[in-house]
C-alpha positions in Angstrom: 1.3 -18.3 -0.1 2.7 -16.3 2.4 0.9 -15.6 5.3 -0.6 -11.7 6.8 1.5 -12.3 9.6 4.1 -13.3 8.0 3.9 -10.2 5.5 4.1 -8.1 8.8 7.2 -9.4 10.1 8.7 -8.0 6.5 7.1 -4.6 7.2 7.5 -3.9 10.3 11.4 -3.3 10.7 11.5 -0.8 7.5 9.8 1.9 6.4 6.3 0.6 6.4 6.6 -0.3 10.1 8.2 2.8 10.7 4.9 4.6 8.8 2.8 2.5 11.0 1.3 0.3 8.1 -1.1 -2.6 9.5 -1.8 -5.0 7.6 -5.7 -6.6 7.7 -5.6 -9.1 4.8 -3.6 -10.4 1.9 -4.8 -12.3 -0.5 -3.3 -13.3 -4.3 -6.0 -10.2 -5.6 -6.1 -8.5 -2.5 -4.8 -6.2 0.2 -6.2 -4.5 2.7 -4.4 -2.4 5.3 -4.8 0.4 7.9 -2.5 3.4 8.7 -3.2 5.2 12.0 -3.1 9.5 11.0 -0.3 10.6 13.4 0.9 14.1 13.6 4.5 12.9 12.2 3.0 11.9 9.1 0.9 14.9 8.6 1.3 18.2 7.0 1.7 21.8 8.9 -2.4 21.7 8.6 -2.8 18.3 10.7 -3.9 16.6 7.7 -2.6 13.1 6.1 0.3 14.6 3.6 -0.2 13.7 0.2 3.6 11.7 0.2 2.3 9.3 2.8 -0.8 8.3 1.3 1.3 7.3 -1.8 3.9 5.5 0.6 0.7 3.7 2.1 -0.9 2.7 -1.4 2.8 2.1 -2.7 3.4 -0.9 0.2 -0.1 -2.2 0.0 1.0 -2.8 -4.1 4.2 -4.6 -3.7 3.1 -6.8 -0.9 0.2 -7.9 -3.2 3.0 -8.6 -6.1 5.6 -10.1 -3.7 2.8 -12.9 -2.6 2.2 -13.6 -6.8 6.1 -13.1 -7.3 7.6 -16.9 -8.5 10.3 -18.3 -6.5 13.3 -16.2 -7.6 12.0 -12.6 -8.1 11.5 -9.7 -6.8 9.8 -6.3 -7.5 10.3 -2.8 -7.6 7.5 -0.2 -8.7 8.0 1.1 -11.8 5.2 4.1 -11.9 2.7 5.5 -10.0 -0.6 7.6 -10.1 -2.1 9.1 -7.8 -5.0 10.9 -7.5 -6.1 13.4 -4.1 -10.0 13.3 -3.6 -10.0 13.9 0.0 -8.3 14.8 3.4 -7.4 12.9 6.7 -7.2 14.4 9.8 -4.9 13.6 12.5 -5.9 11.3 14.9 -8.2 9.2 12.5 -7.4 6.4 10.6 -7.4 5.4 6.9 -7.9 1.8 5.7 -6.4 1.0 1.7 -7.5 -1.7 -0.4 -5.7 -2.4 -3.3 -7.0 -5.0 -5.9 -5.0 -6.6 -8.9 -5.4 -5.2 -12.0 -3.0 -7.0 -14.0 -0.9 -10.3 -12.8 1.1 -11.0 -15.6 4.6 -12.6 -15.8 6.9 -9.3 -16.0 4.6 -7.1 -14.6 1.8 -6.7 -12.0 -0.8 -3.4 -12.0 -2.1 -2.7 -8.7 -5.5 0.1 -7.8 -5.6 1.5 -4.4 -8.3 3.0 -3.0 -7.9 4.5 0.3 -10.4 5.3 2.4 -11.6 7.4 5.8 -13.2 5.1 8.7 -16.9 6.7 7.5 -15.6 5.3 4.0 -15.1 8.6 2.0 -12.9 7.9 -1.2 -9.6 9.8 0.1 -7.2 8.7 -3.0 -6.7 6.2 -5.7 -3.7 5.4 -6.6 -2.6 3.0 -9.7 0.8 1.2 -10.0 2.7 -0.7 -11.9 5.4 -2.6 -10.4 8.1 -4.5 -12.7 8.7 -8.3 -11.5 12.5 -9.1 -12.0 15.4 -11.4 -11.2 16.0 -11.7 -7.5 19.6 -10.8 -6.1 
């Protein structure tokens, strides 16, 4: 299985890295990540827009299907869900865990829950991402 550092190197030279994503873990049924709440990622309000929380929870999904992908395949997301509890100031930081809901052979169903630093539910978002030929 690939490696957390080795997931990193991926990220970091696209949009991910660009995002600031941070990877902490990654497991087969797990992934956990951080995102630092910069002003460039932030609405006029200086609070976590709603497009980069689903960017965030979107990343921590596929990497979580890439390391269960067979040699091969790829992924792309097929749907998403999201759900807005709560805010994120600027200059905070945000940690998402997303857990396997479904590993199966043409597709994989990934929950993310992300999270404040005092661990107050911000989101949830579900996805389903489609495992196909690779290119």
């Amino acid at each position: 299985m690939i490696t957390t550092e080795q997931m990193q190197r991926v990220l970091d030279p696209i949009f991910p890295g660009l995002m600031g994503v941070r990877l902490v873990s990654v497991e087969a049924d797990k992934v956990v990540a951080e995102l630092a709440v910069r002003p460039d990622l932030c609405t006029a309000g200086g609070i976590l827009h709603g497009g980069a929380y689903m960017a965030f929870a979107d990343t921590l999904g596929a990497v979580g299907t890439v390391v269960n992908l067979p040699a091969g395949k790829r992924t792309t997301t097929t749907d998403s869900s999201t759900k807005f509890i709560g805010s994120a100031k600027v200059g905070s930081t945000v940690t998402g865990e997303s857990l396997a809901l479904h590993r199966g052979r043409t597709t994989q169903v990934w929950q993310t829950s992300i999270r404040s630093a005092e661990g107050k539910l911000l989101a949830v978002v579900t996805q389903t991402q489609l495992v196909i030929d690779g290119a």
